[in-house]
C-alpha positions in Angstrom: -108.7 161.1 102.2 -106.0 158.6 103.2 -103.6 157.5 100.8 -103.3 153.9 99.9 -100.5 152.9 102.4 -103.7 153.8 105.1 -106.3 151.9 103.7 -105.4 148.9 103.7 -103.2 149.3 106.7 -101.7 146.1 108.9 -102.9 145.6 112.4 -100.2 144.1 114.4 -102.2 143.1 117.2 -104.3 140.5 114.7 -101.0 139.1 113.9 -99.0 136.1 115.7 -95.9 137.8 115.3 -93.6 134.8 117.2 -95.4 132.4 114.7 -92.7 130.7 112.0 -95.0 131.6 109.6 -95.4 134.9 110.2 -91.8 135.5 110.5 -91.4 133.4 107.5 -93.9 135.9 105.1 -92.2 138.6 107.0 -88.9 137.4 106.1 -89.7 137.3 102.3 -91.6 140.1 102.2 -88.4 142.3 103.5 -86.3 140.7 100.9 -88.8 141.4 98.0 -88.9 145.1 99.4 -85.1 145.7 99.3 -84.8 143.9 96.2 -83.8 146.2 93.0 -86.0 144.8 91.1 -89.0 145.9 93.5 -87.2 149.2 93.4 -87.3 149.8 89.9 -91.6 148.1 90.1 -92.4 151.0 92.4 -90.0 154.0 90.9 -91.9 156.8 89.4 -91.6 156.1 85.6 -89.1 158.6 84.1 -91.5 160.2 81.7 -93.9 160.9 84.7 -91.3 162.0 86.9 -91.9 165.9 88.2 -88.6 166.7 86.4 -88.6 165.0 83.1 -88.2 166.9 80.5 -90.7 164.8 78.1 -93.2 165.4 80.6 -92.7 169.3 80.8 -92.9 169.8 77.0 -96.0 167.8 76.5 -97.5 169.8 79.8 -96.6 172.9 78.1 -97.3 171.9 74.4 -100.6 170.4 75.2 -102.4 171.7 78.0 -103.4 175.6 77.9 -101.8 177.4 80.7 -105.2 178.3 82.4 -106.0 174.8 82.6 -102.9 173.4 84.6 -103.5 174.7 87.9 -107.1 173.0 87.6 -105.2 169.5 86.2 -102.7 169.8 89.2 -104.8 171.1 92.3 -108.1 170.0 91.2 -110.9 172.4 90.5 -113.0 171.8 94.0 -111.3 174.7 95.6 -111.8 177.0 92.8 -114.8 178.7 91.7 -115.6 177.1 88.6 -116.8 173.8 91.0 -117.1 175.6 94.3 -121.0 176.1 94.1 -121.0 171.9 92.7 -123.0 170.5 95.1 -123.7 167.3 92.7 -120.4 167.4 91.5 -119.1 166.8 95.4 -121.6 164.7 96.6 -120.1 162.3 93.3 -117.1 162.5 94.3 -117.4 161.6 97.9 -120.1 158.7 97.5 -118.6 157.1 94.0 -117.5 154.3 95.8 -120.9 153.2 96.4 -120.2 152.1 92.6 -118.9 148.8 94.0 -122.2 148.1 95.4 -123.8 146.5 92.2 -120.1 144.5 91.3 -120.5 143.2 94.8 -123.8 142.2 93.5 -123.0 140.6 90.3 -124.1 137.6 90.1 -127.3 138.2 91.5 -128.5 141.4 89.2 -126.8 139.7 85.9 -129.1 136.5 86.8 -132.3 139.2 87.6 -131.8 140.7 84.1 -131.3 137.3 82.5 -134.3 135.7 83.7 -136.5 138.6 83.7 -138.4 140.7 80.3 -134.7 142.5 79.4 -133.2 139.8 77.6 -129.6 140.6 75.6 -129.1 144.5 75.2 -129.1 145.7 79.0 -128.6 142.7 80.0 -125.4 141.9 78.0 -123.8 145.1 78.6 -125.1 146.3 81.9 -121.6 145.4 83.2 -119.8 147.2 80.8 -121.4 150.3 81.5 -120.5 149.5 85.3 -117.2 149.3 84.4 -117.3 152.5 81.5 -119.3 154.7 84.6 -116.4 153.3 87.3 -113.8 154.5 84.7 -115.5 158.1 84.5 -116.0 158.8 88.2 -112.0 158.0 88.5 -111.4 160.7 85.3 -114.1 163.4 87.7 -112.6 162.9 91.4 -108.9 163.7 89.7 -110.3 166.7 87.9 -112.2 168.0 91.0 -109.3 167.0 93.4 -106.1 166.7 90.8 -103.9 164.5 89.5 -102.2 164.0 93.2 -104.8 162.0 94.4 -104.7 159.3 91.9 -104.0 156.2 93.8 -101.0 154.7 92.3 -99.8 151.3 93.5 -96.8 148.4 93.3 -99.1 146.7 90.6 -99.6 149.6 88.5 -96.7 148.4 86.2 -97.0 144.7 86.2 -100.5 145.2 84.8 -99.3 147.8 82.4 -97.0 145.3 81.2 -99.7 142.5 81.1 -102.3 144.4 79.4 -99.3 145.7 76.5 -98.5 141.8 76.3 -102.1 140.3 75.4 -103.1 143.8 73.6 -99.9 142.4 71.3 -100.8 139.2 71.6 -104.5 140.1 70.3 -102.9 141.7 67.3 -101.1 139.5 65.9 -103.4 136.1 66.1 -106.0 137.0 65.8 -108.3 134.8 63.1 -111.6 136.6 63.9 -111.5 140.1 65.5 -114.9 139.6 67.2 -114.4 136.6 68.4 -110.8 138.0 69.8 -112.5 140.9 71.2 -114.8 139.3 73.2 -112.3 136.6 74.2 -109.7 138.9 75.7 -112.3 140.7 77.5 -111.5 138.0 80.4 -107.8 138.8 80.7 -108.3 143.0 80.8 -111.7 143.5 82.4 -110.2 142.4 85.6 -107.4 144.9 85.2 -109.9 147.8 84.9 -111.7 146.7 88.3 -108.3 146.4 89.9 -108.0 150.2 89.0 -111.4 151.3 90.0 -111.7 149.4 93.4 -108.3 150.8 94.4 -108.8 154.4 93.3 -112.6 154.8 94.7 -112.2 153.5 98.4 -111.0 156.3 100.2 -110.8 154.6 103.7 -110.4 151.7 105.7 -114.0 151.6 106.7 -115.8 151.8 103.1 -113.1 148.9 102.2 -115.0 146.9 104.6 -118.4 147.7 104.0 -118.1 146.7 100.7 -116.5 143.3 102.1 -119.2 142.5 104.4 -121.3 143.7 100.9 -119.7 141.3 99.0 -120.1 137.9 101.8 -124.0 139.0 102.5 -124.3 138.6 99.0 -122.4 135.4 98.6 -124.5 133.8 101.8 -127.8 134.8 100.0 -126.2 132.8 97.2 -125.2 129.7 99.1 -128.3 129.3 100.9 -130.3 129.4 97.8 -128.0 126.9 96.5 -128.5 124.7 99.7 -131.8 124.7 99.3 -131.6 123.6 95.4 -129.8 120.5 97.5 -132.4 119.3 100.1 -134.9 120.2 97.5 -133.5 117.6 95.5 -133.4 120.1 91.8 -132.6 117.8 88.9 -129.2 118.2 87.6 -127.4 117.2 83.9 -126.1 114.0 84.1 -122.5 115.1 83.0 -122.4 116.7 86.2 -122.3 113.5 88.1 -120.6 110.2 86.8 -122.6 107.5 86.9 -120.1 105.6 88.9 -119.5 107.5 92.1 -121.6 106.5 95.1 -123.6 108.9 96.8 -124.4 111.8 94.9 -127.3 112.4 93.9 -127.9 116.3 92.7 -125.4 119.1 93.6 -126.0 122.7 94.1 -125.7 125.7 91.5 -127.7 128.4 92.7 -128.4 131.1 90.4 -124.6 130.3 88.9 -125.8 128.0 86.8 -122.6 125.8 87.7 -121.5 123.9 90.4 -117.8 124.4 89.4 -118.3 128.0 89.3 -120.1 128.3 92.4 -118.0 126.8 94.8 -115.0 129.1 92.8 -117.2 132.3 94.1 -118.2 130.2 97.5 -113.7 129.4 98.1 -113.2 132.9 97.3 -116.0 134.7 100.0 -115.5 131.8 102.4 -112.1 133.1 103.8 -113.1 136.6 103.3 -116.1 135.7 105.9 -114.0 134.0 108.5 -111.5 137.1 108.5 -114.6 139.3 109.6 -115.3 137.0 112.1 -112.0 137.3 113.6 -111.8 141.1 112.9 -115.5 142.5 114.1 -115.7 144.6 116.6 -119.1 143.7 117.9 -120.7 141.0 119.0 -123.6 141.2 116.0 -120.7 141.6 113.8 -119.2 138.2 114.5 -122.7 136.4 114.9 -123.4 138.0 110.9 -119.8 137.0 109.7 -120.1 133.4 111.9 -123.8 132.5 110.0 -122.6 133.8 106.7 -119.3 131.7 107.0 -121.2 128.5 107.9 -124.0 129.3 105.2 -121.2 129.8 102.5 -119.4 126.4 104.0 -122.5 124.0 103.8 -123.0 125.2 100.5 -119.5 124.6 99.2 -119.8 121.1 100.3 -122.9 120.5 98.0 -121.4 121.9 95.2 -119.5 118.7 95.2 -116.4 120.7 93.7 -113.3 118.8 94.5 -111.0 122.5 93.0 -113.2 124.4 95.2 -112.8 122.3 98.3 -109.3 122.3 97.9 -108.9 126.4 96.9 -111.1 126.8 100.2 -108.7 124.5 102.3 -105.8 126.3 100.9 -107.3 129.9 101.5 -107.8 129.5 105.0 -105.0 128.3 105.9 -103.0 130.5 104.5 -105.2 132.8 106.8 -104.5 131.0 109.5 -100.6 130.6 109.2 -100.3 134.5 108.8 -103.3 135.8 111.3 -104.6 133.2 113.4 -102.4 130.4 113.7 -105.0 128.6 116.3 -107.4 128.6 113.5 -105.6 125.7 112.2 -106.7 123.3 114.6 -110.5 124.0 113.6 -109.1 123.6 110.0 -107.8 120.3 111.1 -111.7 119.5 113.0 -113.4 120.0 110.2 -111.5 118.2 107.8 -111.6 115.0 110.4 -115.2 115.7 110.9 -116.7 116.3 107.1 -116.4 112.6 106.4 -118.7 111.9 109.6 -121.2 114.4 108.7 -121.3 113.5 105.0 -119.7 110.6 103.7 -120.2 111.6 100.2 -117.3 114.3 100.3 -115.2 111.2 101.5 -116.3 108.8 98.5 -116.1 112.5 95.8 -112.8 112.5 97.1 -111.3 109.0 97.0 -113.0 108.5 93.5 -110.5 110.9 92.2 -108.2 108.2 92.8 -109.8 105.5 91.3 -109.6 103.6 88.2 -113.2 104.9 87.0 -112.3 107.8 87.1 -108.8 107.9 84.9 -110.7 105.8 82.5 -113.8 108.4 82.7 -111.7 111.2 82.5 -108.9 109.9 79.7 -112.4 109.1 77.5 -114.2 112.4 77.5 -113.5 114.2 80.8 -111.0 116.8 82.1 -107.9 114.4 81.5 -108.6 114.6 78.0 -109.7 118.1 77.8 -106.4 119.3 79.4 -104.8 116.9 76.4 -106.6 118.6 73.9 -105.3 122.2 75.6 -101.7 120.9 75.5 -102.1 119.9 71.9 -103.7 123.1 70.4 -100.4 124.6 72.8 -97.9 122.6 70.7 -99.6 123.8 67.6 -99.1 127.5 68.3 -96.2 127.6 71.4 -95.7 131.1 71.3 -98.6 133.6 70.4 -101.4 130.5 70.9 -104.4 130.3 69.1 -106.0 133.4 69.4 -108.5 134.3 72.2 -111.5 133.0 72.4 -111.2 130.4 70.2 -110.6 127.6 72.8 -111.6 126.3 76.4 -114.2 129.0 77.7 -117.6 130.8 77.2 -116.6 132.9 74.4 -115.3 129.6 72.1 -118.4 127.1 73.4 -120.9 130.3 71.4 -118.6 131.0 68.5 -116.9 127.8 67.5 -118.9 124.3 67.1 -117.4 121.6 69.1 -115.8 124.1 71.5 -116.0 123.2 75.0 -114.9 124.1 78.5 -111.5 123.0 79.6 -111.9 123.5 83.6 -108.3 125.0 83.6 -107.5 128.7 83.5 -104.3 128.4 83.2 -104.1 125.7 80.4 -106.9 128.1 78.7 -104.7 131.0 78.8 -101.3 128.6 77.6 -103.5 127.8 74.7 -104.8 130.5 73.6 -102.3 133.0 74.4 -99.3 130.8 74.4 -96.4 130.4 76.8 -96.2 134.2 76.2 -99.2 134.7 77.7 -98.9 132.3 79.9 -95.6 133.4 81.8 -97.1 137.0 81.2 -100.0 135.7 83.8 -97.7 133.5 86.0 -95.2 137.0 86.4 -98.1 139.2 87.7 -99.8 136.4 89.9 -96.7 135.4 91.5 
């Protein structure tokens, strides 16, 4: 098994190492590393260390002395799970537990559409992520405690989860409505844990990735099709006054918005395996998912998705492939030519229509409403799920979506939960 400093290991020959950015990142990255505060992130807490004393007397105190060699070596070398098969086969294949996430968005909209309607499919995910959480708990009792994967983040999210667990506590109006609402700040946290602690090696790491883009290609060409097909949209989800569009795609998202978040997020993940496969089929898969994914992302018509894209791969670029920023540059010349309409979706953001469109009932004013609610309650916020997302659009009448995570999270968390976020991202 190789620890986490292996799976995820650099490849210096992918890397430009006389590029300025690359010896920029690497320049920052040294300083963050010798830093004291990174050295105090990534030392051992003091009531984990080997020789703390609060750790010995509750390891003595609560754990019978027959059971510690099992807790600290793991019980798949002694005879109590020696004649496992079942239990080791579990443990060596749990990762394929990252399979269905991969697949998220097409089984949630299987068991939405299909005869299961709420029960399974409102909580299939939730048992993912309960059944993730137990595999972790059997792989450290059949190899111990040493194999638990512990990283440079495991504090920061410690720290982020104890701040909106407080923050939950202490405003919050309706505990369902709470519940469900933080769900979308500690979920995440969980997934971090289980995806980092159920790879084992490099190559199951990237067999989920090239997982995770097949699925996202399936995905975008559906979504292309919905285009050319010409599928009937809401009219809120084109104003009236731009020039050229005429439907945009949604897939089985439902959204436009939050497909082309999903499409900016796989699109730079696809290009990497292009540049990283180590067979010709592998680069012809990774080069027609990345231009499936691509001409879907310019139907979705999202201008935040275009831009997250841009950004993404070129931040690729600068640290891996710096001659990939010349295509960058090509095919933002050449998207105009081939479709005018991303030209006119893009210039109309600059327009007088659409400040005036936006300041009446758009995101301009949505983002006003966030900053208001924000001045109302500066600290602690509003409570979550009681503004800007899923969770308040069900429970609270008149609720609606502000397009702006971080504005979400500012007002319903407050600026403690919003510099709680900011710390951990950045």
């Amino acid at each position: 098994m190789l620890k986490k400093s292996e799976l995820f290991p650099g490849r210096p020959m992918e890397i430009n190492a006389t590029s300025f950015f690359y010896r920029f990142f690497q320049t920052v990255r040294q300083a963050w590393r010798h830093s004291a505060f990174a050295r105090w992130l990534s030392r051992e807490p003091v009531w984990l260390a080997g020789n703390s004393v609060i750790l010995r007397r509750v390891w003595h105190t609560a754990i019978p002395a027959r059971w510690r060699p099992l807790l600290t070596e793991g019980c798949g070398s002694s005879n109590l799970c020696a004649g496992s098969s079942l239990l080791h086969t579990t443990v060596q294949n749990a990762w394929l537990l990252l399979f269905p996430l991969g697949a998220y968005p097409l089984i949630d909209y299987a068991l939405r559409r299909g005869e299961i309607q709420g029960g399974l499919a409102g909580t299939w995910d939730e048992l993912l992520l309960l059944l993730g959480l137990v595999l972790i708990a059997v792989r450290i009792v059949y190899r111990g405690l040493s194999t638990y994967r512990y990283t440079e983040l495991e504090l920061p999210l410690l720290v982020y989860s104890g701040v909106f667990l407080f923050l939950f506590l202490v405003r919050s109006p309706e505990t369902t409505v709470g519940l469900e609402g933080i769900r979308v700040y500690l979920e995440y946290i969980f997934w971090y844990f289980i995806g980092t602690n159920l790879l084992d090696t490099r190559r199951q790491a990237k067999t989920f990735l090239a997982w995770f883009v097949f699925v996202c290609a399936a995905i975008a060409l559906y979504g292309t099709g919905q285009y050319i097909a010409g599928v009937p949209v809401p009219t809120t989800w084109i104003d009236q006054a731009e020039i050229g569009v005429r439907t945009r795609a949604f897939s089985v998202i439902g959204s436009p918005n939050v497909l082309g978040s999903l499409l900016a997020l796989a699109l730079p993940l696809s290009v990497a395996g292009f540049c990283t496969a180590g067979s010709r089929y592998g680069r012809a898969g990774y080069a027609t998912a990345s231009a499936a994914i691509a001409v879907c992302l310019a139907v979705t018509f999202s201008r935040g998705a275009w831009l997250a894209a841009f950004f993404g791969l070129a931040l690729f670029a600068c640290i891996a492939r710096p001659r990939l920023l010349w295509g960058l540059g090509a095919a933002v010349l050449l998207a105009p030519v081939a479709s005018p309409s991303i030209t006119g979706r893009m210039l109309y953001l600059f327009s007088f229509s659409y400040l005036a469109s936006s300041y009446r009932s758009g995101r301009l004013a949505r983002w006003q409403a966030a900053l208001e609610r924000l001045s109302q309650h500066p600290l602690v916020g509003e409570g979550f799920g009681r503004f800007g997302g899923a969770v308040a659009t069900r429970a609270i009448r008149g609720s609606f979506y502000v397009d702006n995570f971080y504005l979400k999270t500012a007002a319903e968390g407050g600026l403690i939960g919003l510099a709680t976020l900011l710390w951990v991202i950045f």
